[in-house]
PASEBA-1860 file (N, C-alpha, C; in nm, 3 decimals):
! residues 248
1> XXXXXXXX> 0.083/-0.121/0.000/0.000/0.000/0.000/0.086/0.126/0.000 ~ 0.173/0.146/0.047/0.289/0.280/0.123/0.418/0.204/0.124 ~ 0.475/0.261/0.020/0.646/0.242/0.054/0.710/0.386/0.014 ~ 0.836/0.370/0.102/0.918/0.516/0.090/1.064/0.474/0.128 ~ 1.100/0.552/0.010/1.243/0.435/-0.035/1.365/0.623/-0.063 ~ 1.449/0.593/0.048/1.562/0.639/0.045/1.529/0.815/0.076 ~ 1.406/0.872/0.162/1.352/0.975/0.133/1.462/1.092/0.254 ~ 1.473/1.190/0.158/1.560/1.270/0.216/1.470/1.388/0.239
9> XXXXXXXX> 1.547/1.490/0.343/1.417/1.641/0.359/1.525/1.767/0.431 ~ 1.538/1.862/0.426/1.592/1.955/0.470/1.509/2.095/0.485 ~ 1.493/2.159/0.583/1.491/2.270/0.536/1.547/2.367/0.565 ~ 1.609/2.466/0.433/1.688/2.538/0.462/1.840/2.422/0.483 ~ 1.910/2.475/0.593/2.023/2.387/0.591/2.025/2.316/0.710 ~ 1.940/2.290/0.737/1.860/2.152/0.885/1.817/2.030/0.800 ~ 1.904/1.929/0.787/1.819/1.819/0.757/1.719/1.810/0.844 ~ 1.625/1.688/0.822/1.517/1.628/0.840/1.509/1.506/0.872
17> XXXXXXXX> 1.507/1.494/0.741/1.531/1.286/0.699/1.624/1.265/0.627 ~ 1.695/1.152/0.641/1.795/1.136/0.592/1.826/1.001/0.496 ~ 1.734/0.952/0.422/1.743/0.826/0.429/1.630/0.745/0.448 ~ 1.514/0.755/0.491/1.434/0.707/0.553/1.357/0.575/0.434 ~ 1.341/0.456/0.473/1.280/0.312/0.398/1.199/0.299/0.472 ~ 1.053/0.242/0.437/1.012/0.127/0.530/0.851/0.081/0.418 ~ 0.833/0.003/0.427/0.723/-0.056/0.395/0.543/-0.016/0.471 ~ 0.479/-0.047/0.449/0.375/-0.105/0.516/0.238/-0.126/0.474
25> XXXXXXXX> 0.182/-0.256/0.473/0.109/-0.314/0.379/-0.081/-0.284/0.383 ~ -0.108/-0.329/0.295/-0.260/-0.298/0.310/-0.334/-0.373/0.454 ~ -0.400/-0.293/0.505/-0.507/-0.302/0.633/-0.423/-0.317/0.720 ~ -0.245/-0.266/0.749/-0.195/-0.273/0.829/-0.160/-0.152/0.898 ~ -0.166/-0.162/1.087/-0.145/-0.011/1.150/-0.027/0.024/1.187 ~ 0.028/0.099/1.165/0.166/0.095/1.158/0.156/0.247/1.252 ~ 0.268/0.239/1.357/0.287/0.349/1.503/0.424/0.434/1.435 ~ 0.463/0.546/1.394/0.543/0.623/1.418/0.582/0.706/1.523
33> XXXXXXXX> 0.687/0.656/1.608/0.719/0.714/1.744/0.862/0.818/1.738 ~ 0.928/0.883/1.820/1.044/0.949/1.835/1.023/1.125/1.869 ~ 1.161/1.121/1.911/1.118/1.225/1.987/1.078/1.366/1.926 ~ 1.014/1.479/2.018/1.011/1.528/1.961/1.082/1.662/1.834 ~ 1.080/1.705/1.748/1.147/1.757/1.624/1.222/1.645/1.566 ~ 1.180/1.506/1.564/1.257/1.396/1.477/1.216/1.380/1.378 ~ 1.102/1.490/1.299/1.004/1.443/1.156/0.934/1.350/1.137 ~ 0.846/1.350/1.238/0.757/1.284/1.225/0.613/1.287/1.180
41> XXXXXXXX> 0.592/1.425/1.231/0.474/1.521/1.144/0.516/1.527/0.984 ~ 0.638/1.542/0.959/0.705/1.589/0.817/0.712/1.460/0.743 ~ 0.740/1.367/0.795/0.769/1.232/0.687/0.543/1.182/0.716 ~ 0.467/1.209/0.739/0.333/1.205/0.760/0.348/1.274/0.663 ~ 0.341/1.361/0.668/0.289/1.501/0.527/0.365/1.500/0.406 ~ 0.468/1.378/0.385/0.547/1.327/0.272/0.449/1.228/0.208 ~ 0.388/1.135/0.310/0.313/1.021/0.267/0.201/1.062/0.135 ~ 0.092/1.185/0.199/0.031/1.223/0.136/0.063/1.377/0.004
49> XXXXXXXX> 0.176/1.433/0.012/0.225/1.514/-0.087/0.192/1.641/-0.055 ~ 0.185/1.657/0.091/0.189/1.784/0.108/0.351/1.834/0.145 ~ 0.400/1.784/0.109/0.540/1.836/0.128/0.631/1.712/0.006 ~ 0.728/1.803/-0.086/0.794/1.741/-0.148/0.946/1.710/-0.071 ~ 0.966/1.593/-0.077/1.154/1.564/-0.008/1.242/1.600/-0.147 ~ 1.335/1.634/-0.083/1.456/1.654/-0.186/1.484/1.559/-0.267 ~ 1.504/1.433/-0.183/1.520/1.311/-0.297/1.480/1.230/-0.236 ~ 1.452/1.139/-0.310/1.391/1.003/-0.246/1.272/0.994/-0.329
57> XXXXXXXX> 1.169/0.880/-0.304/1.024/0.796/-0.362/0.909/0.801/-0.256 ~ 0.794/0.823/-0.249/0.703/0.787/-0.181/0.577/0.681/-0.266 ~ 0.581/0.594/-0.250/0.464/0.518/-0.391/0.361/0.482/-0.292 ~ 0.240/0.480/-0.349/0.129/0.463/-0.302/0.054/0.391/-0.403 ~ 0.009/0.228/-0.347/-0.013/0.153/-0.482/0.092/0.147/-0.594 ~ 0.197/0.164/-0.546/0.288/0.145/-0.672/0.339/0.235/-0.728 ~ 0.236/0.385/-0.722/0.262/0.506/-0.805/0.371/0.623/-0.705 ~ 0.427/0.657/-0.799/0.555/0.763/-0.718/0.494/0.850/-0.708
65> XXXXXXXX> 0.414/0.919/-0.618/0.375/1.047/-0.593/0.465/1.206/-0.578 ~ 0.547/1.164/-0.571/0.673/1.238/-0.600/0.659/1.341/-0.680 ~ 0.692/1.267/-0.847/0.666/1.369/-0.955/0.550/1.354/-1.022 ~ 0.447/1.356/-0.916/0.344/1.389/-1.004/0.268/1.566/-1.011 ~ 0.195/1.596/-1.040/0.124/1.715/-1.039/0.050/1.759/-0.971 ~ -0.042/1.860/-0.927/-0.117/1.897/-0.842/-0.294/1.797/-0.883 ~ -0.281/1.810/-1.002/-0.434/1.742/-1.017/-0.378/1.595/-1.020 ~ -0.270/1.498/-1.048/-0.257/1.375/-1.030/-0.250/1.342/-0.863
73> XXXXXXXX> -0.239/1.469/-0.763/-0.237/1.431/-0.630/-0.370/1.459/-0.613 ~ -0.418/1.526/-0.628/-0.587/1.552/-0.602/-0.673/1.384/-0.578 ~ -0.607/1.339/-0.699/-0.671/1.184/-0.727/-0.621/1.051/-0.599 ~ -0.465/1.108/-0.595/-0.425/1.016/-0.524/-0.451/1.012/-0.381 ~ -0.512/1.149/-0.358/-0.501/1.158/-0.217/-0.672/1.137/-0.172 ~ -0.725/1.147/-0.289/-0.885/1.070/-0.215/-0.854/0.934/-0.150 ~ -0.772/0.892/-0.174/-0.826/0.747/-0.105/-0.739/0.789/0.021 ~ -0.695/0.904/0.105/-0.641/0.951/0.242/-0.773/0.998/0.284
81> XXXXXXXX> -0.740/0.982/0.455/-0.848/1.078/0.513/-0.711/1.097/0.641 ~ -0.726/1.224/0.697/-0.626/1.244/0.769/-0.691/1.319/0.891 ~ -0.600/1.279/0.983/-0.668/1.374/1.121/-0.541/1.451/1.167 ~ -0.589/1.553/1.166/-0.451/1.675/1.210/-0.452/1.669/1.359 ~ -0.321/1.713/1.390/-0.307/1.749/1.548/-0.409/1.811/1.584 ~ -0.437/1.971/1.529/-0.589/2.031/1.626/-0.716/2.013/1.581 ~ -0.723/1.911/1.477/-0.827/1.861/1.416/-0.849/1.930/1.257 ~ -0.792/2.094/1.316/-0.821/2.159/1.166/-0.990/2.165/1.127
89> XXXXXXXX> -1.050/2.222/1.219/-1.195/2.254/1.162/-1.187/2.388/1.103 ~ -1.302/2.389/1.075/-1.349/2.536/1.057/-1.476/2.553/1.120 ~ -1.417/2.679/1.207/-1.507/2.727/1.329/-1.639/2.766/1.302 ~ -1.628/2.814/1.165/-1.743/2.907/1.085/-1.848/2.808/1.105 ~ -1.782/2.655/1.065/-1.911/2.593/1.018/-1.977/2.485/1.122 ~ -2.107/2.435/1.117/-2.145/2.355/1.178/-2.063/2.212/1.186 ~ -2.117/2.136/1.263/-2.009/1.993/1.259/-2.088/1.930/1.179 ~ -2.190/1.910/1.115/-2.236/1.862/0.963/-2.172/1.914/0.857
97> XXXXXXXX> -2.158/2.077/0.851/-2.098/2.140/0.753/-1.962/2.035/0.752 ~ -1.867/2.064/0.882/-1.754/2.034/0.857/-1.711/1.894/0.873 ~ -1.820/1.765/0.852/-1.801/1.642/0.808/-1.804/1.652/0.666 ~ -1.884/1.709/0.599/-1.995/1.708/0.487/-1.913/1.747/0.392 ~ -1.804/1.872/0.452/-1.699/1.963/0.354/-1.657/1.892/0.220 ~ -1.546/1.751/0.245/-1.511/1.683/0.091/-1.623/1.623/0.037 ~ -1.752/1.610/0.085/-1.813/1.525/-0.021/-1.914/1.628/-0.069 ~ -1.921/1.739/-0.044/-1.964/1.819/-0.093/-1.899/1.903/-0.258
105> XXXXXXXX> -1.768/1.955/-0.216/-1.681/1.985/-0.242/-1.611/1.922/-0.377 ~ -1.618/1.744/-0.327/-1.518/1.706/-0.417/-1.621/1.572/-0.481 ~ -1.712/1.547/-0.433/-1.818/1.423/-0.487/-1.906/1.455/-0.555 ~ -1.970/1.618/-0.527/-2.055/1.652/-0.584/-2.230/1.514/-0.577 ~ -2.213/1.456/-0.437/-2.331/1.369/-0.380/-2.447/1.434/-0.403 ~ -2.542/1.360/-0.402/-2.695/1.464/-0.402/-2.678/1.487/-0.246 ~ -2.782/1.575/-0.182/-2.720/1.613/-0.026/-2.824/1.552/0.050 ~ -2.945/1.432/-0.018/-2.956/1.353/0.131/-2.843/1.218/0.129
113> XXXXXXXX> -2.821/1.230/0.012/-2.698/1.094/0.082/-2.578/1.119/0.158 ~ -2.561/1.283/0.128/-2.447/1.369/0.210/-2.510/1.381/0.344 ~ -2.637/1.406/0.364/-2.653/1.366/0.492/-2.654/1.261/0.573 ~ -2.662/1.122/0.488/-2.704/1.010/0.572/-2.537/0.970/0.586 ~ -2.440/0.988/0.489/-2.299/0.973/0.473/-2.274/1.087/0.660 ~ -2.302/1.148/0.652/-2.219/1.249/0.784/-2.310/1.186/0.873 ~ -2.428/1.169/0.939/-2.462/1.059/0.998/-2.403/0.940/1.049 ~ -2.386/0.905/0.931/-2.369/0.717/0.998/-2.193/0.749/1.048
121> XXXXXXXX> -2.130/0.852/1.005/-2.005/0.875/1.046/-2.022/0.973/1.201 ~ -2.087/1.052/1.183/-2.105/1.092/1.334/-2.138/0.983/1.473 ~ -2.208/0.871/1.430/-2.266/0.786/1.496/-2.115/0.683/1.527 ~ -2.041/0.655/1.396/-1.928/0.549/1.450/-1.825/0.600/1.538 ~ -1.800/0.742/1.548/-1.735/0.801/1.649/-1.826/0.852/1.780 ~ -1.967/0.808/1.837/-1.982/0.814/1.923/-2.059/0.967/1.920 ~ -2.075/1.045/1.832/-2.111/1.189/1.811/-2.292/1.221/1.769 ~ -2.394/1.117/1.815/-2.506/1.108/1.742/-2.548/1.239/1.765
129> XXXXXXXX> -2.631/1.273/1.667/-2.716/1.423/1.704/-2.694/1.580/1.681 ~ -2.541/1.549/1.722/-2.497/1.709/1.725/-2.496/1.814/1.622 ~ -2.536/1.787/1.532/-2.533/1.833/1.357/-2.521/1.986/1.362 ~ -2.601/2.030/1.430/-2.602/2.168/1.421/-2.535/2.254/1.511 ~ -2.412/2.214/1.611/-2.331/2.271/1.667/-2.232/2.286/1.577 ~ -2.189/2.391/1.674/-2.033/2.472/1.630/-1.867/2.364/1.713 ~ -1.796/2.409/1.603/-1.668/2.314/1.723/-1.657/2.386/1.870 ~ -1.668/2.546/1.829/-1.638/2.603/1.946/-1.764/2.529/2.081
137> XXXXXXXX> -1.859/2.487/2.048/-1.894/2.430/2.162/-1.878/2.263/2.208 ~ -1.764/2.250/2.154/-1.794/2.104/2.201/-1.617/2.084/2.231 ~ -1.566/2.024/2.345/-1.465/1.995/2.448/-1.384/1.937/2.329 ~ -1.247/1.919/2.370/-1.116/1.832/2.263/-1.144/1.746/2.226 ~ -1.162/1.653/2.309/-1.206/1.513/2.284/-1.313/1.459/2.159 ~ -1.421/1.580/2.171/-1.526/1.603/2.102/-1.450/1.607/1.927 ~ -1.396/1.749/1.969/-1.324/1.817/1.838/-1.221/1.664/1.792 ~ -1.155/1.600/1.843/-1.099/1.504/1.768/-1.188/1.416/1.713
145> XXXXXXXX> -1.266/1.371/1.783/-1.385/1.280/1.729/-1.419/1.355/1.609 ~ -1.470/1.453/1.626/-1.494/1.514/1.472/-1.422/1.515/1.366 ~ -1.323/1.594/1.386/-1.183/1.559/1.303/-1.190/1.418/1.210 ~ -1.195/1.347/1.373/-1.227/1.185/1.281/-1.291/1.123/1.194 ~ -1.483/1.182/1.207/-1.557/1.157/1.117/-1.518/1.210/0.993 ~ -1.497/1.391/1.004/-1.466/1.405/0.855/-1.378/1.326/0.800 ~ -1.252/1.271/0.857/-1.149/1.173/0.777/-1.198/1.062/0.738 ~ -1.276/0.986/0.787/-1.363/0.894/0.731/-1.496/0.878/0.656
153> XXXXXXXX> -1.526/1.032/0.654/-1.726/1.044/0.620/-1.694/0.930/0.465 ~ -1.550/0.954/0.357/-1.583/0.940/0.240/-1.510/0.807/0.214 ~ -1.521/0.709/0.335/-1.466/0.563/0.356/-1.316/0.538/0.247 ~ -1.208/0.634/0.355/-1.061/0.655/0.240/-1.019/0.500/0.244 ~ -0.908/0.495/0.183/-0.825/0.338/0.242/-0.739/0.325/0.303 ~ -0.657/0.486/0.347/-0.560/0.490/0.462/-0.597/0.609/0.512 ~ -0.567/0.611/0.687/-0.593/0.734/0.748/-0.481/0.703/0.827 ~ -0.426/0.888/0.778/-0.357/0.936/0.866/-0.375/0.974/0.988
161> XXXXXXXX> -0.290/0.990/1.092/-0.302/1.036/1.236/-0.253/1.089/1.291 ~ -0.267/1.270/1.274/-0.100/1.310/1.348/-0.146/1.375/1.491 ~ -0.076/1.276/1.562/-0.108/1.305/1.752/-0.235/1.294/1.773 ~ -0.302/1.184/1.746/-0.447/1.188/1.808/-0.492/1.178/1.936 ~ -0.398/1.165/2.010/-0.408/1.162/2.162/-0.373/1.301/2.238 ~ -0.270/1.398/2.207/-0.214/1.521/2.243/-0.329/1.558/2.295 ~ -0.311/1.610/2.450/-0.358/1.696/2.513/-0.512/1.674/2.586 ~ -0.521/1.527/2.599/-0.637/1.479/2.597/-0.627/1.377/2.762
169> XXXXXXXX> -0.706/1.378/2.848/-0.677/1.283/2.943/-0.613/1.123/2.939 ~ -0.629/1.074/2.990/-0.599/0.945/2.990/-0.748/0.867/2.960 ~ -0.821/0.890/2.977/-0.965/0.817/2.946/-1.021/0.866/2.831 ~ -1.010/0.959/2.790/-1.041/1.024/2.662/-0.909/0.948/2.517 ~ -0.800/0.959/2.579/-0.697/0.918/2.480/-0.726/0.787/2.473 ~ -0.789/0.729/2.599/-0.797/0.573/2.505/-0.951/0.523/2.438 ~ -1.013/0.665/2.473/-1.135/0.614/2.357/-1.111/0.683/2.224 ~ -1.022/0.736/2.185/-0.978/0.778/2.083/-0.903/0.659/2.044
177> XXXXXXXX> -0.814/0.615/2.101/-0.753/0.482/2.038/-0.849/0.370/2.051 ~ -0.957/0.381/2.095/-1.067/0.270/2.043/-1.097/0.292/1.910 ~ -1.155/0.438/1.952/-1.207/0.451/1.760/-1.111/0.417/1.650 ~ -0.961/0.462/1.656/-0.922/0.416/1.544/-0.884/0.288/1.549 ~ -0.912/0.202/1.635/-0.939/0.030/1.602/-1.029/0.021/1.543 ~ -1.155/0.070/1.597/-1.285/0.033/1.487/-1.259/0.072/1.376 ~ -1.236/0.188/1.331/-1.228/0.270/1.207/-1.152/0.146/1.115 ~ -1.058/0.121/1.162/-0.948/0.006/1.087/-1.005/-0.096/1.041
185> XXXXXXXX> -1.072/-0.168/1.168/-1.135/-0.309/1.160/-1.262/-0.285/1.047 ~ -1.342/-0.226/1.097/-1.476/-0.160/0.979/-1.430/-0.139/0.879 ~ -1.374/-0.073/0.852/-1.349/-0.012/0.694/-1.202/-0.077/0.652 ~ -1.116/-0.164/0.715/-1.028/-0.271/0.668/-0.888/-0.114/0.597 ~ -0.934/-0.013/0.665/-0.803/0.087/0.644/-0.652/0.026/0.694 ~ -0.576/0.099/0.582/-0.445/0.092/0.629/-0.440/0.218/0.718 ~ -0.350/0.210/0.852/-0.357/0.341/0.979/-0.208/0.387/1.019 ~ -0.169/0.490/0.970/-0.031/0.570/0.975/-0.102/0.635/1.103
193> XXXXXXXX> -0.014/0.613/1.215/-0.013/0.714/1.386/0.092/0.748/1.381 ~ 0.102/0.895/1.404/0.230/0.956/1.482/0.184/1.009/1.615 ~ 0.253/0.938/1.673/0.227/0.999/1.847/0.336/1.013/1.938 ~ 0.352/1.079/2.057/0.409/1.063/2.147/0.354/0.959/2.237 ~ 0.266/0.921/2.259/0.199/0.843/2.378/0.215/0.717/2.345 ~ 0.312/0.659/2.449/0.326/0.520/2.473/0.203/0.436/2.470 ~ 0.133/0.470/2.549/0.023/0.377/2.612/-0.048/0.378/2.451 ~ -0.067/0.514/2.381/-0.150/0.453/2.224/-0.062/0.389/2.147
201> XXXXXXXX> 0.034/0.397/2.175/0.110/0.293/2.048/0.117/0.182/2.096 ~ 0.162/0.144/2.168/0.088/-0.019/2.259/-0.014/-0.085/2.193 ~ -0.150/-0.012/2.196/-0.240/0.005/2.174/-0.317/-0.033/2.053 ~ -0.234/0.071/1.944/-0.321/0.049/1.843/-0.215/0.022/1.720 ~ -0.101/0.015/1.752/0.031/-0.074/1.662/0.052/-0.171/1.657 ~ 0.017/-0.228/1.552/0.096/-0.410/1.495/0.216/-0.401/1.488 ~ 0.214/-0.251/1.427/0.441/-0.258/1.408/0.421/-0.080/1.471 ~ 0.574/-0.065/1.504/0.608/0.044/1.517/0.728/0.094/1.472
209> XXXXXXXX> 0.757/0.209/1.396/0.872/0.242/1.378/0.906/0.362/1.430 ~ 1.058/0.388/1.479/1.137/0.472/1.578/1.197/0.576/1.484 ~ 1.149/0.671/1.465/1.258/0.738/1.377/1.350/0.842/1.490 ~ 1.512/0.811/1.465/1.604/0.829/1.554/1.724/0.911/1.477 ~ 1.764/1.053/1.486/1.871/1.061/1.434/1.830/1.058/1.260 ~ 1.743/1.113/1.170/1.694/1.123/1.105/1.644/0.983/1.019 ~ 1.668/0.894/1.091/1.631/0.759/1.005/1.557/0.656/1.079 ~ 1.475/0.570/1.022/1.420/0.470/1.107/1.538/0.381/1.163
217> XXXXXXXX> 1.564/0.443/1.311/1.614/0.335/1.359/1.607/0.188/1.446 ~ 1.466/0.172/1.444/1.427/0.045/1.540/1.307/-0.002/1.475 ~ 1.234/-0.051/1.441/1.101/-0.119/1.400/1.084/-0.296/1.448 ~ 0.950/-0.290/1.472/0.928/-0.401/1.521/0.766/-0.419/1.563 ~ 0.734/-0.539/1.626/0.595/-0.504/1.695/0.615/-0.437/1.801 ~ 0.485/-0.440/1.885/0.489/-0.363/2.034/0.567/-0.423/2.130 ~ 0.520/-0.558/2.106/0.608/-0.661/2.221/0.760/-0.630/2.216 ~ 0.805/-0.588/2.055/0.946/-0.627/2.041/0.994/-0.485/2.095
225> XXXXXXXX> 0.949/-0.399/2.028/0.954/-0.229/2.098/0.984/-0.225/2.249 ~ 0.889/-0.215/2.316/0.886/-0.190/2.420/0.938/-0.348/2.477 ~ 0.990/-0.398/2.475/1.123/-0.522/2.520/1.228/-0.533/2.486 ~ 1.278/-0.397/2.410/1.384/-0.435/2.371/1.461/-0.332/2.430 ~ 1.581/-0.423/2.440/1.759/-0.388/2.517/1.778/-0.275/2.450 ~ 1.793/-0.296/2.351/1.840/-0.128/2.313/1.834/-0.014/2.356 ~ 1.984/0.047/2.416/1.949/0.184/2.544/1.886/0.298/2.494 ~ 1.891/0.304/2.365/1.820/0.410/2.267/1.682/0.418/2.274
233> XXXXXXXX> 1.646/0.297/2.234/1.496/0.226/2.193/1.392/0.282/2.358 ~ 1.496/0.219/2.503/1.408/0.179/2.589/1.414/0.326/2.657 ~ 1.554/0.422/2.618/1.503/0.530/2.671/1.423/0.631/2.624 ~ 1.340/0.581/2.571/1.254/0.682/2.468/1.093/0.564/2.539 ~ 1.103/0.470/2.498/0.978/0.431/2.520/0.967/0.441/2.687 ~ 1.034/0.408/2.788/1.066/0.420/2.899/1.052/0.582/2.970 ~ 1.044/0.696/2.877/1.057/0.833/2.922/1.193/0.846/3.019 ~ 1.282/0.795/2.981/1.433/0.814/3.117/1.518/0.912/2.992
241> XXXXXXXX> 1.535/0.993/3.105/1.662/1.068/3.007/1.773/1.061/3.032 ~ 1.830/1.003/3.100/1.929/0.991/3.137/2.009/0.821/3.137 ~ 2.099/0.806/3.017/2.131/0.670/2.999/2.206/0.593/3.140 ~ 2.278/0.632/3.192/2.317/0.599/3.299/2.289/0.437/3.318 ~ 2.177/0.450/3.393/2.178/0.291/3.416/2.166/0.180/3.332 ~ 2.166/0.228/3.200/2.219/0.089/3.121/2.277/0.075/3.070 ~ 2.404/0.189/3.088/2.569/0.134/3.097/2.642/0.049/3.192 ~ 2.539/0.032/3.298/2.578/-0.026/3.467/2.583/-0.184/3.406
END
């Protein structure tokens, strides 16, 4: 589904990425972890072509999205639905409006199926009813849930995830990492997470990869992640900053 082969990024005269490979296959969830300013938001926003790398491949289905054009990404990127760190609404509009936005926009649907489409998506994130509120009235938790439906109202085949947990309790972050199990399991999506939070990558990762020092340096499952010796690996998943004791 997603491969990215040798992808480099700078900006200005700060690399980024340096190198970066990895695979990952259809209906599979794959955890991007590391710390933070390691490009992890940036190699996310490579996947889908909102940012070009200096050199390197990103293929999606096979196709190099790379050098393609603005209307050959238009195409490629319907089958994305993405959830931004602050969700990225628009305040203006109702939370129907702002499920409703791409299939309005870009489907040109008749608008009761645009309604029953933002519906049955308000309902799988737990949101029944609310149609005619504003984001400004409804709590984070809320606003991510939303976020969520719109990424899914138009059933993509991969959804992105950047920090879906940030700033959210501990009981709230893990019904957010419920939903994007369902979302996965239901609609058989492939699921790119970038997070800081241990406990969601646990969670909702089959594999995880570490990007360290501008390159993936550790990948594995959860079990292997978070068990593994590596003083690099465990002081990052571990939160210790200080290597010390596993030079002892």
């Amino acid at each position: 589904m997603i491969e990215v082969r040798d992808l480099k990024k700078s900006f200005g005269s700060d690399p980024i990425l340096d190198g970066i490979n990895f695979r990952i296959e259809t209906g599979e969830s794959v955890v991007i972890i590391g710390r933070s300013g390691s490009g992890k938001s940036v190699l996310l926003k490579h996947l889908i072509g909102l940012l070009q790398p200096d050199a390197g491949q990103v293929l999606i289905n096979g196709e190099n999205i790379v050098r393609m054009n603005e209307r050959e990404l238009l195409r490629v990127r319907r089958r994305f639905g993405m959830l931004f760190q602050g969700a990225a609404l628009f305040d203006s509009m109702t939370v129907a409006e702002n499920v409703g936005f791409a299939l309005r926009h870009h489907q040109m649907l008749p608008e009761q199926e645009i309604q029953q489409r933002v519906t049955r998506a308000l309902e799988l994130v737990d949101l029944p009813g609310i149609e005619d509120k504003k984001p400004s009235e409804l709590s984070g938790g809320m606003k991510k849930r939303l976020g969520l439906a719109r990424a899914i109202v138009y059933q993509p085949e991969i959804v992105l995830y950047d920090e879906p947990t940030t700033g959210l309790d501990p009981i709230m972050a893990d019904s957010i990492d419920q939903l994007i199990l369902r979302v996965r399991d239901r609609f058989k999506v492939t699921s790119v997470v970038v997070t800081h939070d241990m406990r969601s990558a646990r969670r909702v990762g089959q594999r995880i990869l570490m990007l360290h020092e501008m390159k993936i340096y550790a990948t594995g499952t959860p079990e292997e992640i978070f068990g593994s010796r590596d003083p690099v690996v465990r002081r990052f998943v571990e939160g210790v900053s200080d290597l010390k004791e596993y030079h002892s």
